[in-house]
N, C-alpha and C positions, 0 to 999 in steps of 0.2 A: 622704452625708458625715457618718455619727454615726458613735459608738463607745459598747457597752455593755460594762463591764465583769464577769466574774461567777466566782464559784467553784462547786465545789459545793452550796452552800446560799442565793445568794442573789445578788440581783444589786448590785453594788457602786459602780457610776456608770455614768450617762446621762448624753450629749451628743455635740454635734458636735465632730468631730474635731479641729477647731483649736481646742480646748481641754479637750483629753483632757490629765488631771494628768502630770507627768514620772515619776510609781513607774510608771504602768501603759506605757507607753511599749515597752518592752521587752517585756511579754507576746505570746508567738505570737500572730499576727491568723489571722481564719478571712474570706476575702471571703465576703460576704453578697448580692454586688451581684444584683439582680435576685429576691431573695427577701423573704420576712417571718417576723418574728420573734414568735413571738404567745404567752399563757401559757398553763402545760398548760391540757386540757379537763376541766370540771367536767360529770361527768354526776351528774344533781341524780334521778334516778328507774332506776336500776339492779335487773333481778330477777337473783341470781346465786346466790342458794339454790332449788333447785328439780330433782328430776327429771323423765325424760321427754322426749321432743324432740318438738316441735312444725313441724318444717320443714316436712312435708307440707300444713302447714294455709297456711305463704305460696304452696304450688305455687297451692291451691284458692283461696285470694284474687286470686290474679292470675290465674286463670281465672274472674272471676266470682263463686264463692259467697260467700253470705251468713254472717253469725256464726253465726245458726240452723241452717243448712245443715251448716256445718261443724260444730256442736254434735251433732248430731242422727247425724252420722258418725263420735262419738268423739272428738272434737280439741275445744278450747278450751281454758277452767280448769278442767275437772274433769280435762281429759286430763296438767295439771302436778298439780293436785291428789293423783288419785292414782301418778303415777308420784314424787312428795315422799314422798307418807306411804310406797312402797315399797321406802323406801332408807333406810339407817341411818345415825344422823349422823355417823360417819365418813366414809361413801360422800358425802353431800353437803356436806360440810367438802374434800374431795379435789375434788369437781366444782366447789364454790366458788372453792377459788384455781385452779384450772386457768383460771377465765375470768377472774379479776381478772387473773393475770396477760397473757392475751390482749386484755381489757380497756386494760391498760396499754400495752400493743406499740402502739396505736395511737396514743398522745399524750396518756391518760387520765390524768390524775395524780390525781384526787381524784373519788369517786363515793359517793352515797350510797345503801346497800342497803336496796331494799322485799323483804318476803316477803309472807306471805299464803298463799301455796302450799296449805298443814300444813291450814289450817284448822280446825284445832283448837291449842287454847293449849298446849298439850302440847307438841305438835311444832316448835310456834314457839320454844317458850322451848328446847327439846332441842336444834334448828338454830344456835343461836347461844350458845351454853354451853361 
């Protein structure tokens, strides 16, 4: 038995209904009932500059291997390492927002980007330029 009010940019009043102001009154309602309202998700440790795909290396975690294992077959951080430095910052400028934006689809509002990838200063400062 609340009501939030909101536009675009911000939310405008909290509270229970029976003392929801008379301006908002009139604003189309959306029933809530049975749901939660919660604020976007803050992912605080995000890698979104990076080439290379690493999926094969969750197949082999869920089958047991170890980091070492999996190292030793190619896959970890050397395997984002160089499949980074093989790509030109265009190409990883284009793979960057492809994932922010899929990033966002899911209720991401705000994320903060780690890299590392480059491993050299070069590539890092080239990455985000």
């Amino acid at each position: 038995n609340a009501s939030i009010v909101y536009n675009q940019e911000e939310i405008i009043w909290v509270g229970p209904d029976a003392e929801l102001p008379q301006d908002y009154r009139d604003i189309p309602a959306v029933d809530a009932t049975g749901k939660s309202c919660v604020p976007e998700i803050v992912d605080s440790h995000t890698h979104v500059v990076f080439g290379g795909d690493r999926a094969h290396e969750y197949s082999m975690r869920l089958n047991g291997a170890s980091y070492e294992e999996i190292a030793a077959a190619g896959g970890g951080i050397l395997n984002s390492m160089n499949g980074t430095n093989e790509l030109s910052r265009t190409e990883l400028l284009k793979l960057a927002q492809q994932r922010i934006k899929t990033i966002a689809s899911y209720g991401v509002g705000t994320i903060e980007v780690k890299s590392g990838y480059g491993l050299k200063i070069e590539k890092e400062y080239d990455s985000f330029t």
